[in-house]
N, C-alpha and C positions, 0 to 999 in steps of 0.2 A: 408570541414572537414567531415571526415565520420568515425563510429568505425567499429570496426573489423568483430561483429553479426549484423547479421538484427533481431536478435530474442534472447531473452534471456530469462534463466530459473526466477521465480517468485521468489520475495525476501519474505522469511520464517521465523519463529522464529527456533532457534537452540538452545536454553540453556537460564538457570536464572541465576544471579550469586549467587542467594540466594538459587537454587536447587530445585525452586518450582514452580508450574504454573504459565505462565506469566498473566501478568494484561491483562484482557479485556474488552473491554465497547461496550454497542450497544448502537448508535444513528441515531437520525432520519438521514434519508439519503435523500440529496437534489435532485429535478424533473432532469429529463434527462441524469442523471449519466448513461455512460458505462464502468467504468473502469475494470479492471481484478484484481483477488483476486492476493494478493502480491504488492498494487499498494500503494503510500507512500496517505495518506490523510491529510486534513485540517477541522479546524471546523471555520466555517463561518456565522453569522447571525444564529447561533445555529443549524445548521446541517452541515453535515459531505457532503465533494465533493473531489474531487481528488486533490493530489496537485497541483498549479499552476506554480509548479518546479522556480518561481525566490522567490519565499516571503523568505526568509532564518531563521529570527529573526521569533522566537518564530511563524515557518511554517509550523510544523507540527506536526499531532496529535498522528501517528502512523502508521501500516502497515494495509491495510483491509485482512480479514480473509476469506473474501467472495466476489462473483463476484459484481458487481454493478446491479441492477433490474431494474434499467431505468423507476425510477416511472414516472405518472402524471404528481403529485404533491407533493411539498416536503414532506416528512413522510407518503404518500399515504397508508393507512393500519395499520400504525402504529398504540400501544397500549395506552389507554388514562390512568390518572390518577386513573377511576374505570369503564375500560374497557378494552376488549380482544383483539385479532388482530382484523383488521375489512378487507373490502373488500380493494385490490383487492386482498389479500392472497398470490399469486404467479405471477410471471409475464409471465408467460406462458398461453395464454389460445386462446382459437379457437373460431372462430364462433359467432353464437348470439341463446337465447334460445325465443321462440315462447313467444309472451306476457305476456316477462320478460325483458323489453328496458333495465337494468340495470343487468341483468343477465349475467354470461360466463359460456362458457365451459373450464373444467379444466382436461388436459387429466393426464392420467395416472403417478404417477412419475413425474411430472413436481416440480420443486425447490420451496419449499416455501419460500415466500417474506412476512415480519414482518413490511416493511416501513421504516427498519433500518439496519446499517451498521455493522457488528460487528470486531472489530476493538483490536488488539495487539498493546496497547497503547506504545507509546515512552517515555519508564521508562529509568532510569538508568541501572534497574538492568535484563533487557531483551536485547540478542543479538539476533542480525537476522544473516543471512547467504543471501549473496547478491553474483550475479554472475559480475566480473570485466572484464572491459571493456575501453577504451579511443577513444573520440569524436573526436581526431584527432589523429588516428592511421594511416591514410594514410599518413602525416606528420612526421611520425616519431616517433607515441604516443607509449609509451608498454601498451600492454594490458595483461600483466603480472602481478599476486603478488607476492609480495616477504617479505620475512624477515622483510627489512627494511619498510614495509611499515607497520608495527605494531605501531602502537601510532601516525600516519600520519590521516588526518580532508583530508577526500575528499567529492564531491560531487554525486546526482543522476542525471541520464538521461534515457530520454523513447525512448523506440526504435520503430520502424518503426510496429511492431507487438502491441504495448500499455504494452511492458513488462519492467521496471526500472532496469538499472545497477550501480554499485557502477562506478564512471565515474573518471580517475584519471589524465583526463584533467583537473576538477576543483576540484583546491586546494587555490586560494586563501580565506583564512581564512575571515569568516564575509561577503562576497559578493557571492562565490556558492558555498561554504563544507555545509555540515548537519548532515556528519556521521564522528569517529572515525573507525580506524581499531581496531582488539584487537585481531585477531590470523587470521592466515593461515586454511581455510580446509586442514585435513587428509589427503583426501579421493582424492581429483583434485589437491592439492601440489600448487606448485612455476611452472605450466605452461600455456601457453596462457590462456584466458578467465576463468581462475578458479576461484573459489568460495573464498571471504575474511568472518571473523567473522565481526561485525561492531556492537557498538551500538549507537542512535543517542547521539548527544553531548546539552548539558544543554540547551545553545544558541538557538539550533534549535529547542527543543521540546516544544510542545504547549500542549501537555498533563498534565491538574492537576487535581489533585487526589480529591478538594473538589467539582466538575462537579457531 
């Protein structure tokens, strides 16, 4: 089985149904993360890693906002109770500084890195905008949205780039959907690979609000 992109665009937030910014949370982000921002995550032994795309029930915590920093160590930098960011700061750095064994070089513009994930939690009332796709389109899949596929529980998959589709090979309910549809993109319509509205559904989201 193979789907249709080898690459797909990043899954977004698109709208609140309450018309206001969506929820966000930053957490520590676990050692050796590379995901790409738009990537579905999990919280696990209390930090945040990508999702393991089979955990279904209560899988996931929401979409990351930002790239992965590939720390260390888990929370690497992260802010203490009554403390600030701490080293390593960013995960970009060069070289080594002259008797400074613990020193780096930080060039210019390089991304700051906090130790944590910041994350467009999987609320209810947040829709994301996900680009559609089918894992077995060579078979026969549509990787088409349509109409009917408004109020249809499908699931995600990563594509060969690290980028997640709404996947409309999996629909069985409870073993690999995670997401509701809830409208059509405008803008990409009812043709191959376009864009669905989705938000996740109760089942799947591991996002709570007293964290």
């Amino acid at each position: 089985m193979s789907a249709n992109l080898t690459n797909h665009d990043e899954i977004t937030v698109v709208q609140t149904t309450t018309n206001t910014t969506e929820m966000t949370v930053s957490i520590n982000e676990k050692a050796s993360q590379t995901f790409k921002k738009g990537t579905p995550v999990m919280l696990a032994a209390g930090v945040v890693q990508e999702w393991d795309g089979t955990t279904v029930a209560k899988g996931i915590y929401g979409i990351a906002d930002i790239d992965a920093s590939n720390l260390a160590t888990d929370g690497a930098g992260a802010p203490g109770p009554f403390t600030g960011v701490g080293f390593p700061g960013t995960s970009t750095t060069f070289g080594s500084v002259p008797f400074e064994a613990s020193a780096v070089n930080i060039p210019r513009g390089a991304p700051f890195s906090t130790g944590q994930t910041l994350i467009a939690a999987a609320t209810q009332e947040t829709i994301f905008r996900g680009q559609v796709d089918n894992n077995n389109f060579s078979g026969g899949g549509s990787a088409t949205p349509l109409q009917s596929d408004i109020g249809v529980q499908y699931g995600l998959t990563k594509d060969a780039n690290g980028h997640w589709y709404v996947d409309k090979n999996k629909t069985t309910i409870g073993t690999n959907t995670v997401l509701i549809v809830v409208g059509i993109d405008p803008i990409t319509g009812s043709v191959v690979n376009g864009d669905v509205y989705f938000k996740f559904s109760g089942a799947a989201s591991q996002y709570n609000p007293t964290l």
